[in-house]
N, C-alpha and C positions, 0 to 999 in steps of 0.2 A: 553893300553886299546883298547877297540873296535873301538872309532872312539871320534870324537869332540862333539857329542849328548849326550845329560843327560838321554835319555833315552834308555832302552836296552827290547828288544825283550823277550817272552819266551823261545824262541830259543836259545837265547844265554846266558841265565838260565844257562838250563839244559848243554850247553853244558861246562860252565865255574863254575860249583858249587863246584866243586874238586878241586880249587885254593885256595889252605891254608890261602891265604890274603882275598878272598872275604869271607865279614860277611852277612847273608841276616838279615833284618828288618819288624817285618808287624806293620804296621803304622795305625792298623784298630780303628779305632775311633764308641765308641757308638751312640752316637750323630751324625746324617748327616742330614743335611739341605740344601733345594734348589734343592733337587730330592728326587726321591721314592726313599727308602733306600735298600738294599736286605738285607734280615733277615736270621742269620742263628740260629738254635735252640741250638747249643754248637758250642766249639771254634773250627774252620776248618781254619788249615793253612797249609803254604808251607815247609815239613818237613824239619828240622833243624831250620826255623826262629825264633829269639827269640821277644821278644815283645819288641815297642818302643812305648810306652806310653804318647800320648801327651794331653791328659786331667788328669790325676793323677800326673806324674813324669816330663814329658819335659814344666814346666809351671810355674810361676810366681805365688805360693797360695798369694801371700800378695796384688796384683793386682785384685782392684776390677772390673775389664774387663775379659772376659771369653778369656780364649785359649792364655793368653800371654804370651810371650818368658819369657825361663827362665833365669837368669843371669849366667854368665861365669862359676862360683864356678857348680851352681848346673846344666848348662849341665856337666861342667866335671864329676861332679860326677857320674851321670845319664847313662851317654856315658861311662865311664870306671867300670861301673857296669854289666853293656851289653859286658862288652871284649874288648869293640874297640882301637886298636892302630892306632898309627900316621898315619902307612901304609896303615891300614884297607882297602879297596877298598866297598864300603858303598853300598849295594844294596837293597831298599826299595821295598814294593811292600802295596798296601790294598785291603780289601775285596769288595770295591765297583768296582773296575776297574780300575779309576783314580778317587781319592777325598782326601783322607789324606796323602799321599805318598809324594806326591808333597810339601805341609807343612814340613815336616819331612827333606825333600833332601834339603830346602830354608834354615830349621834352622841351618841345619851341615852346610852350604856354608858359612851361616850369623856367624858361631863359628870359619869359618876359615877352615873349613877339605873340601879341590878340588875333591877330588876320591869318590864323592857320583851319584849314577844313580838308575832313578825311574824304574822300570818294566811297559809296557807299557800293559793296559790291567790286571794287575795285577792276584789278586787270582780267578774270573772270565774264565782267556783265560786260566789261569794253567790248572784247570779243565776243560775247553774247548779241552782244548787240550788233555784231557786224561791221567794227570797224577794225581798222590797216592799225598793224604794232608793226614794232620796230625789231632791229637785232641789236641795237647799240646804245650806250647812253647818251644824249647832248653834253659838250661842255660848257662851257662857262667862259664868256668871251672876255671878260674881265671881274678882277674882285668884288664882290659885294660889300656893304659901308654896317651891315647889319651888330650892332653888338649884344650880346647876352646880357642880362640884368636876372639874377638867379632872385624867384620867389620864393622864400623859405614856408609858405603855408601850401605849396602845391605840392610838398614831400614830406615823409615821415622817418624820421628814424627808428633804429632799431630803442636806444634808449628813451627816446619820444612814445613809442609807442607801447612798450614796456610800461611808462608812467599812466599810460591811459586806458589801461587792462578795466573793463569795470565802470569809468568813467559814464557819466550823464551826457544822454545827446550826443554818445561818439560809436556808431559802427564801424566794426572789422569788418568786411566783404573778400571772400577767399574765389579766387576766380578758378583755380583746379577741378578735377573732376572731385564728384561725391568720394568715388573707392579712394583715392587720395587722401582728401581729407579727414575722411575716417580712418585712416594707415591700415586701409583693405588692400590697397593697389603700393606693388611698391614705388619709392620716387624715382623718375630717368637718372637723377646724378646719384651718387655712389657715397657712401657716409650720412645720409641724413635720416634723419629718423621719421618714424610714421605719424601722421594726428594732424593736430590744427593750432591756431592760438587760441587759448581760450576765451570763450563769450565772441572769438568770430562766428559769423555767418556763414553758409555755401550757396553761390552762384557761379555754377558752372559757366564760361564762357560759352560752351555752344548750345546752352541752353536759351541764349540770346539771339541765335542765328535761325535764320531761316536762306536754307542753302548757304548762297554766298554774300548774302545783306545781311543787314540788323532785321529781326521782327519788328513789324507797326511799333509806331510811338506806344500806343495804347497799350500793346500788349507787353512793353518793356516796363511801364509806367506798373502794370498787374504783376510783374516777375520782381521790381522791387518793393511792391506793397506787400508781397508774400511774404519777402523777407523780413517785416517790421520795421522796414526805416521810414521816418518820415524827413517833411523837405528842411526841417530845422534841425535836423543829424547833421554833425560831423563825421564824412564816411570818408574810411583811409581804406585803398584796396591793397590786395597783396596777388598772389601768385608763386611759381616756382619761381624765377627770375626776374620776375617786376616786367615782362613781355605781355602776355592773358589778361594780364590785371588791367592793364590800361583800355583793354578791350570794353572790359565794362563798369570801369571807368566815363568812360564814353557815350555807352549806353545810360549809363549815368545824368551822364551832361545833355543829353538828346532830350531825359525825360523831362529834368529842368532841375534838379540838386545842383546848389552853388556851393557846399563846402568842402571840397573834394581833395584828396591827398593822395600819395602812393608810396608805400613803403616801399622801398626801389631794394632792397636788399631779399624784401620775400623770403619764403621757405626754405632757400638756396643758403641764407644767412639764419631765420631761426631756427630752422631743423638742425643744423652742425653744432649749434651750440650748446648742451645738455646742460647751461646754467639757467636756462631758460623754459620757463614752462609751457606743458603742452596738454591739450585734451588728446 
């Protein structure tokens, strides 16, 4: 592959898209929350991409929590619906720039499949750049042989992470806005209460962005020095939805932190519950 980085240029798109193993994905979610969305009037993708779908198909329907991981069966299924083999080399991209892509690349790590990288910039810098999208998705000319192998250390639970309130060498990283986390801002869903967990951290998600990329390694590597973690942290990120999170998550994985988690239930899950404590 290109290098040790999760994520890959459009440059190196275009110029690796004729590699029979590489499959591309758009990961473009309806729903985007915690920035102004870009709207497009019909579906505008990256020719050939087929759709990966993580509010309909990549998702847990029986989970009263919005956006949660699906189980092993039904990624496989999902994934091998899409084409994807063992080999696949997994190339995501979405329509905001970076917002759902990131989601998408955590969940294939969290299945087990290594060969997944986000496009940095996504369907935004494509078009930037001047090249031809599409209106429709590719299918899938037959199944893919791909199976899910679930890592239990790439996720956190709610009771997991409860027990590690406090803990040594374990950062909470809150990917919401600042008003949010302080419960200045109220939350988009309806029932949850204001604040943070406690002894988490805030980094904002677009405090990571510059337009529609990640900011320089360097300057990702200074935005989580600020925060006090260092690279012998165990850092579980959170969010409204377990969506944002993964965002920087990623940014995470770019600067080079290996012990990385996601509490996939987020704010969505400990805001509702008042047994639960909160700054």
């Amino acid at each position: 592959m290109h290098s040790d980085s999760p994520l890959v240029s459009v440059e190196w798109l275009v110029q690796n898209l004729d590699n029979p193993k590489l499959l591309l994905l758009d990961a473009s979610m309806d729903q985007v929350v915690g920035t102004a969305p870009l709207v497009y009037e019909q579906c505008c993708c990256i020719p050939g991409a087929r759709q990966c779908d993580l509010e309909n198909r990549f998702i847990d329907k029986d989970s009263p929590l919005p956006h949660t991981l699906p189980s092993e069966t039904v990624f496989t299924q999902q994934a091998q619906r899409l084409g994807i083999n063992a080999d696949s080399i997994i190339v995501i991209y979405d329509n905001q720039g970076i917002y759902a892509a990131p989601r998408a690349w955590w969940m294939f790590r969290i299945m087990g499949h290594e060969q997944v990288y986000v496009v940095d910039g996504g369907l935004p810098e494509w078009q930037r750049q001047g090249h031809a999208t599409g209106s429709e998705f590719a299918q899938a000319s037959r199944p893919g042989d791909i199976q899910g192998v679930f890592q239990p250390q790439r996720v956190c639970s709610c009771a997991q992470l409860l027990n590690s309130l406090g803990a040594p060498h374990t950062e909470i990283i809150d990917a919401r806005s600042e008003a949010r986390f302080y419960g200045q801002a109220p939350e988009p869903r309806p029932g949850l209460r204001g604040g943070h967990i406690p002894g988490s951290v805030n980094l904002p998600f677009l405090d990571l962005m510059q337009g529609f990329r990640f900011l320089p390694r360097s300057m990702l590597a200074e935005r989580f020095a600020a925060c006090g973690v260092s690279s012998e942290d165990r850092l579980i990120f959170s969010c409204g939805s377990g969506i944002t999170a993964c965002i920087v998550l990623l940014a995470a994985a770019v600067v080079g932190y290996q012990s990385l988690g996601l509490y996939d239930g987020s704010w969505s899950e400990w805001g509702a519950n008042h047994q639960l404590p909160i700054d």
